[in-house]
N, C-alpha and C positions, 0 to 999 in steps of 0.2 A: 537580570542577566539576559543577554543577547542570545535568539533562537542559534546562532555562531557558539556562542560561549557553552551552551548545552550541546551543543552538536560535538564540539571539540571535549569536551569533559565525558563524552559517552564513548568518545572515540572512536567517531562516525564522520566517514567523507564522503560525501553525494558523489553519487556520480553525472557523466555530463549526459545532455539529453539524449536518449535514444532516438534512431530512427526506427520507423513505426516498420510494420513484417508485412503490413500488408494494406487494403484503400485507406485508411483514416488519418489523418492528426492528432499529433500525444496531447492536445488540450486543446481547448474552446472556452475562451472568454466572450461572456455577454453582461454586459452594467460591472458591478464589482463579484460578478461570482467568476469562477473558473472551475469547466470540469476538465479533468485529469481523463484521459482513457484508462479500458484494466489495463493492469501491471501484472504478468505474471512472473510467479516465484523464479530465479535463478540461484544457483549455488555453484562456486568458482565458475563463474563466468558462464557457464551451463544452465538448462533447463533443468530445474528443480521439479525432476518427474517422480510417479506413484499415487495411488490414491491412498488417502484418509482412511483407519479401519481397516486397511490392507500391510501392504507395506513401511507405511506412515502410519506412527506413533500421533497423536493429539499433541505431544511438547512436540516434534519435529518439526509437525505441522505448524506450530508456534513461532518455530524458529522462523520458519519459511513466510508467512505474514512480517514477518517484523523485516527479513529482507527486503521483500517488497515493498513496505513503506520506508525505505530506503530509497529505492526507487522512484517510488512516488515525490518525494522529497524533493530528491535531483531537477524531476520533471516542473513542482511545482516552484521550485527557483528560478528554471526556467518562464515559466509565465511570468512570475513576478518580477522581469527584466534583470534578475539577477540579486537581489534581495528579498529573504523570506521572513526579513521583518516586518513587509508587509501586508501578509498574511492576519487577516485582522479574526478568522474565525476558521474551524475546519468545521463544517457544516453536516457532509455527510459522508461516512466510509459504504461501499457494496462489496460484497467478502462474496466468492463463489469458491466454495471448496468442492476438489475431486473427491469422491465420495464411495464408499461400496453404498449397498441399500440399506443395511445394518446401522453404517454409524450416525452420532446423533448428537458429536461434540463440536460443529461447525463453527458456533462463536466461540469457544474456549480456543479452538485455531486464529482465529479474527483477533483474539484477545494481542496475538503478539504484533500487531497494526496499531486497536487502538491504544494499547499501553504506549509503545511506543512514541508516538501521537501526542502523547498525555504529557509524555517526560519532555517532549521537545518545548511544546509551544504551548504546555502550563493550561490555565483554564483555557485557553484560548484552542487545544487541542481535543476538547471533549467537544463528541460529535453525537448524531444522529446515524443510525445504523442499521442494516440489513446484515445476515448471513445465510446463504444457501449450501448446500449438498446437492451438489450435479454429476450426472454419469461422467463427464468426461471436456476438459478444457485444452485448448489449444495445446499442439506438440505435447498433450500428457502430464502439462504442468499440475502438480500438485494443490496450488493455489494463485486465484485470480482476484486481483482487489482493483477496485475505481474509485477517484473520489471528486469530492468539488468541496472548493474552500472557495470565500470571502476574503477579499484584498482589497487593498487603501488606494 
C-alpha cells in the first residue's frame, strides 16, 4: 500500500507548504537527509495555544502532535518534489512540549507524531526521538515538533 493509499484510508490531506513566520526555510536538504523546520500545533486553522499540565490534557496534547505531523507531512512532500514515496526512512522526530514545571508526560504527547508516523509510512516511519517540556513556544503554541527523514 502506497504512503497515498494510507493517507487516504486515514482520511488525511496534507496540506500545502507553508510560508515560514519568520528568517528560515521550512526544510534543508543535504545528501539524501532533509530537515523539516518545527511545526507548530494549529487547530482550525489557528494556533493550537495552552500549556501541557495546565490547560491541556496529555490526550489533547496527543491530538495536537498528530496535527502537527500532518503538517509535517505536507512539508515533507514538499521536499520530496512532490512524492512521499520517496521517503526512504524518518530518522528523527524533536517534540518540544509547552509545559507547566509539574508535568512529566512530554512523550505520551509526542506519542500522537510518532504513531501517526507509524501508520503512514509502516517500518519505514519508526524513528529516533527526543521530547522536551519547555516554559513556553512561539505564539503559546501548545506543541512544537521538527524532523529529518531520508529520501531516494
Amino acid at each position: 500500500m502506497s504512503v497515498y493509499d494510507k493517507l487516504q484510508a486515514l482520511n488525511i490531506t496534507l496540506p500545502p507548504l507553508a510560508v515560514p513566520a519568520a528568517a528560515y526555510v521550512p526544510f534543508v536538504q543535504t545528501g539524501k537527509l532533509v530537515f523539516l523546520s518545527g511545526h507548530i500545533a494549529r487547530k482550525d486553522g489557528k494556533v493550537w495555544a495552552g500549556q501541557l499540565g495546565g490547560a491541556i490534557s496529555t490526550e489533547e496534547g496527543k491530538q495536537a502532535a498528530r496535527a502537527v505531523a500532518v503538517d509535517l507531512m505536507g512539508t515533507l512532500q514538499a521536499a520530496c518534489g512532490g512524492d512521499l514515496n520517496r521517503v526512504q526512512r524518518i530518522v528523527k522526530v524533536m517534540s518540544l512540549v509547552n509545559s507547566t514545571s509539574g508535568f512529566t508526560e512530554q512523550h505520551l504527547v509526542t506519542n500522537g507524531c510518532s504513531e501517526l508516523l507509524g501508520e503512514v509510512f509502516g517500518d519505514k516511519g519508526t524513528h529516533a526521538r527526543s521530547a522536551f517540556g519547555v516554559a513556553q513556544i512561539p505564539m503559546g503554541a501548545c506543541v512544537e515538533i521538527e524532523l529529518i527523514a531520508e529520501i531516494a
